[in-house]
C-alpha positions as CSV (number, residue, x, y, z in Angstrom):
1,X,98.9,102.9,78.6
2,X,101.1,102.9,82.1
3,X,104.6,100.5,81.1
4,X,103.2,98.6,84.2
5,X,99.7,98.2,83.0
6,X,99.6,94.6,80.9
7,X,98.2,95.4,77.3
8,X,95.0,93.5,76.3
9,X,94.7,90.2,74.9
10,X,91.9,89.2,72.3
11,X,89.6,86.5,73.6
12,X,90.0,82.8,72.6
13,X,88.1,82.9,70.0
14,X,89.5,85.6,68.5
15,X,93.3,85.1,68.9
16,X,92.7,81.3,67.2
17,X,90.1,82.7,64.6
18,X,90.8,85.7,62.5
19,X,93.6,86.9,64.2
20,X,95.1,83.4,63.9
21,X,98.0,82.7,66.2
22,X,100.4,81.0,63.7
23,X,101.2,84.0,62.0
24,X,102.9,85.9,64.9
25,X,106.5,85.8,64.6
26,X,107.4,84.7,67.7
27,X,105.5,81.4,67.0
28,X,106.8,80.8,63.4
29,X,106.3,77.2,61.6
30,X,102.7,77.2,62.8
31,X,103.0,74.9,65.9
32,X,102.3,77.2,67.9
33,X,104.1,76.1,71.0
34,X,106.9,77.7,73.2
35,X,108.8,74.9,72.0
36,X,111.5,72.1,73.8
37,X,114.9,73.9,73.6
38,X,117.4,71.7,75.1
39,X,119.2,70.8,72.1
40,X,119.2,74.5,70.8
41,X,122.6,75.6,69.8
42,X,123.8,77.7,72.4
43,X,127.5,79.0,70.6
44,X,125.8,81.7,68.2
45,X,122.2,83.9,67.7
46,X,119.4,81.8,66.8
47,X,117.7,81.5,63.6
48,X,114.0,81.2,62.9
49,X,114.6,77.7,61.4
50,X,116.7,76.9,65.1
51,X,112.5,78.2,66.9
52,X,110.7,76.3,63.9
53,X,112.9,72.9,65.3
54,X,112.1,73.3,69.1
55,X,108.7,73.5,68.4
56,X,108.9,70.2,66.3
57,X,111.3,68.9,69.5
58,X,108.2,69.7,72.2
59,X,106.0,67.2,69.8
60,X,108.6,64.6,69.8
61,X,109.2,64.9,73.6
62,X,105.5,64.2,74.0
63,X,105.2,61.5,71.1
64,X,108.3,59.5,72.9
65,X,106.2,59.4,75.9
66,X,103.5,57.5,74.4
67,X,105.5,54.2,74.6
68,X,104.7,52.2,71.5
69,X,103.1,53.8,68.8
70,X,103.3,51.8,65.6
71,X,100.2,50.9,64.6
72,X,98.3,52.2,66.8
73,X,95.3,55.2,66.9
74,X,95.8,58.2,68.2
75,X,93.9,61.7,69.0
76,X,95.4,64.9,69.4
77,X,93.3,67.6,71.4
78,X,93.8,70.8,70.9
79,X,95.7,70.3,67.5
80,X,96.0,73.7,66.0
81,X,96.7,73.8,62.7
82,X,97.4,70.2,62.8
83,X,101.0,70.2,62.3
84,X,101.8,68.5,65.0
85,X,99.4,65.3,64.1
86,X,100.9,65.2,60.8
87,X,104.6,64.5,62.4
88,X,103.0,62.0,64.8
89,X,101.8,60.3,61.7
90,X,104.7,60.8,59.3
91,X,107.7,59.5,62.2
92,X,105.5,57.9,64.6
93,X,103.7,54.8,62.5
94,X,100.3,55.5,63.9
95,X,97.8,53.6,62.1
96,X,95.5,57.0,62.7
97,X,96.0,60.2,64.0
98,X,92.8,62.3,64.3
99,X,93.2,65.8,65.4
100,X,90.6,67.8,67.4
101,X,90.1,71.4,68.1
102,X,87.0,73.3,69.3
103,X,87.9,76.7,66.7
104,X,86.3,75.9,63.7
105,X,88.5,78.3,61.6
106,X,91.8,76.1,63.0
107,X,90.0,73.0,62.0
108,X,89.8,74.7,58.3
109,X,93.4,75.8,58.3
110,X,94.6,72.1,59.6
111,X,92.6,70.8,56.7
112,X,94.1,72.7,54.2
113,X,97.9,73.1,55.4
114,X,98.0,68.9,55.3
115,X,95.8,68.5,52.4
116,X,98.8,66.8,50.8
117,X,99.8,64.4,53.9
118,X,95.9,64.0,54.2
119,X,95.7,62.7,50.1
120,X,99.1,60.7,50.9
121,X,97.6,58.7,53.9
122,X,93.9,58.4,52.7
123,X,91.6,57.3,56.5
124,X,94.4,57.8,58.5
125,X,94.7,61.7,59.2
126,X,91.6,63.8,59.7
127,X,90.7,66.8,61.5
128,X,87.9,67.4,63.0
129,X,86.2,70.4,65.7
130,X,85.6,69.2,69.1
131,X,86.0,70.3,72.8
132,X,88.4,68.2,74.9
133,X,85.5,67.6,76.9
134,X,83.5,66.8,74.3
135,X,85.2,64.5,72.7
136,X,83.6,63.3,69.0
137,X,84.4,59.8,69.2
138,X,83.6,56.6,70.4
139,X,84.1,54.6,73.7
140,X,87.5,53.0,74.0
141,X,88.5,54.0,70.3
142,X,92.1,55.2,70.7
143,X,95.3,53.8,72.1
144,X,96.8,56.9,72.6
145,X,95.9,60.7,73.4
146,X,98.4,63.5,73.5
147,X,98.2,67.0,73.3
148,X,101.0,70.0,73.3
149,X,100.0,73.7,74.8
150,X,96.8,73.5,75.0
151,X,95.3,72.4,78.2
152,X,96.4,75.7,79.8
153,X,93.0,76.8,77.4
154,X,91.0,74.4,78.9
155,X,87.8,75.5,80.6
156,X,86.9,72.1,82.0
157,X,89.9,70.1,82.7
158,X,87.6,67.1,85.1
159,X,85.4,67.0,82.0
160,X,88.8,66.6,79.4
161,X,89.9,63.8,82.4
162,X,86.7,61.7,82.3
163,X,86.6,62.6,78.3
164,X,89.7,60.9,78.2
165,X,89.7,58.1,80.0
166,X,86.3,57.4,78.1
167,X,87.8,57.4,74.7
168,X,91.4,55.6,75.7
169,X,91.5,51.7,75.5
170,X,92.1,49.7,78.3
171,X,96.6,49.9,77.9
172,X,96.4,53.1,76.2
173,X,98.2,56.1,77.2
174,X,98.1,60.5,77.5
175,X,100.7,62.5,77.3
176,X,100.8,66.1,77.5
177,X,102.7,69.5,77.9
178,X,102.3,72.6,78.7
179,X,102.6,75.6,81.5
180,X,100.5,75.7,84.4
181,X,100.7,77.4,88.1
182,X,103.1,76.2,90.6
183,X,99.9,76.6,93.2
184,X,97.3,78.6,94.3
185,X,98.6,81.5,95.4
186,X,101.1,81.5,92.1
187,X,97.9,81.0,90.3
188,X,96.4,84.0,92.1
189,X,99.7,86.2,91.0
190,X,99.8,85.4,87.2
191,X,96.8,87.7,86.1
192,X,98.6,90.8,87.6
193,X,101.9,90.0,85.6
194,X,100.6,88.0,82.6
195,X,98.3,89.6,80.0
196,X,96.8,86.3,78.9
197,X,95.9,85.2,82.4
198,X,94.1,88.5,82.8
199,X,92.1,88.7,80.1
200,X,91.3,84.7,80.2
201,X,93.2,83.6,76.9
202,X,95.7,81.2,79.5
203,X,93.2,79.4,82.5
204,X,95.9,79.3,85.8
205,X,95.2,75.5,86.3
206,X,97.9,74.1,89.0
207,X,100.0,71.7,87.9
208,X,99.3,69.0,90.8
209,X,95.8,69.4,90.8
210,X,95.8,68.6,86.9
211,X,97.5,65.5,87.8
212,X,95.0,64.4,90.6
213,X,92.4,65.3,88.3
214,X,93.3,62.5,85.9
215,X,94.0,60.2,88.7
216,X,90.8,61.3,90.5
217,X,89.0,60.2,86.6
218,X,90.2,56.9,86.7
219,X,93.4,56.6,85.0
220,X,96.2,55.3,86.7
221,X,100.2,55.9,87.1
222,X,100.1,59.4,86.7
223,X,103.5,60.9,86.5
224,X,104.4,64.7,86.5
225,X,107.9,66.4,85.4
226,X,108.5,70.1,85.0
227,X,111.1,71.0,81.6
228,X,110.7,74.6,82.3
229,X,114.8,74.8,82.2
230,X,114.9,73.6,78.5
231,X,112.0,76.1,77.9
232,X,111.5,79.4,79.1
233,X,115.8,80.9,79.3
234,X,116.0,79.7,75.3
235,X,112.9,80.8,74.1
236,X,113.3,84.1,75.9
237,X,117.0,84.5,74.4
238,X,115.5,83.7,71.0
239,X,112.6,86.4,71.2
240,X,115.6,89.4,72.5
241,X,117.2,88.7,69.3
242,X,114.3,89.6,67.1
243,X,113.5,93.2,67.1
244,X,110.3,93.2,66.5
245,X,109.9,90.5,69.3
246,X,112.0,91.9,72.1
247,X,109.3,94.1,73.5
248,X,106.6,92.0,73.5
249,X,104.4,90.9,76.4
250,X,105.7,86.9,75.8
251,X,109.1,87.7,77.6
252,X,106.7,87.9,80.9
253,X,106.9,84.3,80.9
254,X,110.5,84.1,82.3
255,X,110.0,86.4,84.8
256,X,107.0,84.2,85.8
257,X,109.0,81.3,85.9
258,X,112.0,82.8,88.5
259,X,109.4,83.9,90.4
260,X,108.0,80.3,91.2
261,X,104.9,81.2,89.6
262,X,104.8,78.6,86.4
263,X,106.6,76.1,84.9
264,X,106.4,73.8,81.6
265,X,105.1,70.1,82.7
266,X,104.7,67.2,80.8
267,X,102.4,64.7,82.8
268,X,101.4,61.1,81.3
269,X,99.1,58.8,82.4
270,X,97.7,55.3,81.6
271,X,94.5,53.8,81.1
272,X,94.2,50.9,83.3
273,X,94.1,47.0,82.0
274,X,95.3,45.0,78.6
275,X,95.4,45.9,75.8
């Protein structure tokens, strides 16, 4: 294969079913997130345990964002192998955390890695498979929704807008995070650099048209702020440390970001009246 050529990238489907994501090294712990590195030690190499902690750190930035949390329900879209709802529950006081995700094979693996949180906290973690514009669950039936690197996967982000508006009580609030396009003709650019954008695993969604999506769906005092500095310069430093990571296609992502093509948002957004 040409060094300029990007190498292939198994579909969605694939890459979150039997290939399963969470065992690659460069996402170790299982959160499978590029992770929030802005409290990363900078003085000396970094350790698998230092990644492991910047992913938990991306959760907590999001979880913080929510406002108040104590007992209150929450859904998680997009929740992997559900490590990340587990922490919501176990240092956020939700009364609930359900966490969704349309791979049935993830949904399997989040049951079983927090089978013992799930036995500790009997009705108030569950995971179960759905689409995040499909949405299993009632109208009005959580206070909060958040979800961490994900919605760069999603194919219908109006449909996950509307979805969540629907399912957010009136005073409840989303959070999310993730990487998205800088604009349109960034979004044009990141196939030809970035293997997962060619092959369709990563969607090039722009970041401001997410946000007037979710505006344009009803919710109200959207809010947009780009982290990428406490993101992509860390994570790339960590992966040139690990041999059998420094070659891989994932250290794109830096040169996508000092080219203006992406960045790491987190937007929030609130569902209008009282709780």
């Amino acid at each position: 294969m040409p060094a300029d050529q990007p190498p292939t990238v198994p579909p969605l489907d694939q890459i979150y079913g039997e290939f399963d994501l969470s065992t690659v090294p460069a996402f170790a712990g299982g959160f499978i997130n590029f992770g929030y590195w802005a409290d990363a030690p900078t003085g000396r190499p970094l350790t698998e345990a230092d990644r492991i902690a910047t992913e938990q750190e991306l959760y907590r930035l999001v979880l913080r964002d929510l406002g108040r949390t104590e007992g209150r329900d929450a859904v998680e879209v997009g929740c992997g192998l559900g490590l990340g709802s587990a922490l919501a529950l176990r240092e956020y006081g939700f009364a609930s955390v359900t966490g969704l995700d349309v791979h049935p094979d993830q949904v399997e693996r989040a049951r079983e890695r927090n089978a013992d949180a799930r036995a500790a906290h009997p009705d108030r973690l569950e995971y179960r498979r759905g689409a995040a514009e499909r949405m299993p669950l009632p109208d009005a039936s959580v206070d909060c929704l958040f979800s961490v690197e994900a919605a760069q996967h999603f194919p219908d982000v109006p449909g996950f807008a509307r979805e969540a508006a629907r399912v957010l009580r009136a005073g409840g609030r989303l959070a999310l995070t993730t990487f998205f396009a800088t604009g349109q003709e960034a979004a044009r650019a990141l196939p030809g650099l970035l293997p997962t954008y060619a092959d369709g695993l990563d969607l090039a969604h722009v970041a401001d048209e997410v946000a007037a999506t979710l505006a344009a769906a009803g919710l109200s005092d959207v809010r947009i702020r780009a982290i990428g500095e406490s993101v992509w310069a860390a994570y790339d430093r960590y992966l040139g440390q690990v041999p059998e990571l420094c070659d891989l296609w994932p250290r794109r992502f830096l040169t996508a970001y000092e080219k203006g093509l992406l960045d790491y948002y987190v937007l929030t957004a609130d569902r209008p009246g009282s709780p």
